[in-house]
C-alpha positions, 0 to 999 in steps of 0.5 A: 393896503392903506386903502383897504384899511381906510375902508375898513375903518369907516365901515366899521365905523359906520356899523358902530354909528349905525348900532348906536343910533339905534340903541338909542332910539329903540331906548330913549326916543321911541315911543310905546305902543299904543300912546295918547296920542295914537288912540286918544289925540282925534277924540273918536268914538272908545269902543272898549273902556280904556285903562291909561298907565301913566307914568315915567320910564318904567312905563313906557317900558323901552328899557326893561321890562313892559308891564303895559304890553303884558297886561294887554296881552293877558287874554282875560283883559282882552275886552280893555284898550290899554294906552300906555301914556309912560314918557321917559324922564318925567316926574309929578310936575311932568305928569301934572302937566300934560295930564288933560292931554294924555290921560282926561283926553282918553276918557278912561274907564282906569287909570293907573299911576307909577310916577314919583322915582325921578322925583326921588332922584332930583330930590324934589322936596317931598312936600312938593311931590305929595302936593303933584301926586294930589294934584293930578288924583284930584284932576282925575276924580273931577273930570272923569269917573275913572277907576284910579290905583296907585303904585307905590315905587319900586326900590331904588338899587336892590339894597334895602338900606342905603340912604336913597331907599330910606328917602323912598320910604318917605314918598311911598308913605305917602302915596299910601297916605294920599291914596287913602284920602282920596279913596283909591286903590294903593298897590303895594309894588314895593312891598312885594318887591322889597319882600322879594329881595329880602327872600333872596338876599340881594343887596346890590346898592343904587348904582345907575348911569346913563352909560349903564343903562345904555350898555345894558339896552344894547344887550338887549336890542342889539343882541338879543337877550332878555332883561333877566338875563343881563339883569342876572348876569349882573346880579341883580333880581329885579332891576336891569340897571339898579332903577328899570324893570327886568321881567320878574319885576316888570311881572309884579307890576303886571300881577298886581294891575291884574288883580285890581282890574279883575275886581272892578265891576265888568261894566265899570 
């Protein structure tokens, strides 16, 4: 009996081990689809103009929702190649960084920036955060003839009023601010979102962990549900666990690239 109890626990064990790992890896470590260095790394011919998202985690899309893959998906962006160049984690001085490598190396026709909520979350001063975001439009303007569209930042946490969402207002205002200068294209991703949760009276605070997050990806890999679900279920609207896109919100980002890509010129 004692033996069988033993082996028991080690398979069970290993089952939790096994599962972990690969919530982990499917969460955190697993790169997208169609990275920088799958399409761009080799310097080969670009047979359709590319359009680079770059950004952090709501990028990258491997918690919540994939706004890249969506895009890709819609048969009216077909003729684009879509490179995903999101890295979990990463801010502007992240993204500044390997700018050259991940997004000037795919010589891309459009680029579209959403990068700034982990800076919000390390409280990166906000004189430093304009300067990066600068920094990074400029690099683009000056070594390639891209197309380049900025997103304002999703809220942080789904009431619109707690002291972290007062700070974002800053760093959107400027994002507006430097995508005015700079004459790109400003896409409004908070202000439809923050539009949105005002029409449905959500007012779940900022509220993220590393453990919920990680509870909330096994939902999802291990069992199979979809973002909306857990994100309802924890009554929430847009975000899965108070910072990364469900559907619905992965949708808004989506909706809105669509509709810049849709008007720039077909041969841009």
């Amino acid at each position: 009996m004692r033996r069988r109890i033993v082996i028991f626990v080690i398979l069970l064990l290993s089952v939790v081990l096994t599962g972990t790992g690969a919530v982990a890896y499917l969460t955190f470590l697993r790169p997208p689809d169609n990275t920088p260095a799958d399409l761009c790394a080799q310097g080969g011919p670009v047979t359709r103009p590319r359009v680079v998202a770059a950004g952090a985690s709501m990028t990258q899309g491997t918690l919540g929702a994939d706004w890249v893959a969506a895009l890709r998906a819609r048969p009216e962006h077909r003729g684009y190649e879509f490179v995903n160049a999101g890295i979990n984690g990463n801010t502007t001085a992240d993204l500044l960084q390997r700018l050259d490598a991940d997004i000037l190396a795919c010589r891309p026709a459009a680029v579209l920036l959403l990068i700034g909520t982990n800076d919000v979350r390390n409280e990166v001063a906000l004189e430093r955060y304009r300067a990066n975001l600068s920094a990074i439009i400029a690099r683009i303007q000056a070594r390639s003839t891209a197309r380049i569209a900025v997103m304002s930042l999703p809220p942080l946490g789904e009431d619109l009023d707690t002291t972290i969402n007062r700070s974002l207002a800053g760093y959107n205002a400027a994002i507006k601010e430097i995508a005015d200068r700079a004459q790109v294209r400003y896409l409004p991703v908070h202000e439809r979102m923050a539009d949105h949760l005002r029409t449905q009276g959500t007012r779940q605070p900022y509220a993220f962990s590393f453990p919920l997050a990680f509870a909330i990806a096994a939902q999802h890999y291990l069992l199979g549900r979809n973002w909306d679900e857990i994100a309802r279920d924890s009554g929430r609207d847009l975000l899965v666990d108070h910072v990364h896109l469900n559907d619905r919100g992965g949708a808004i980002v989506a909706d809105l690239a669509s509709r810049w890509l849709s008007e720039l010129p077909a041969a841009f």
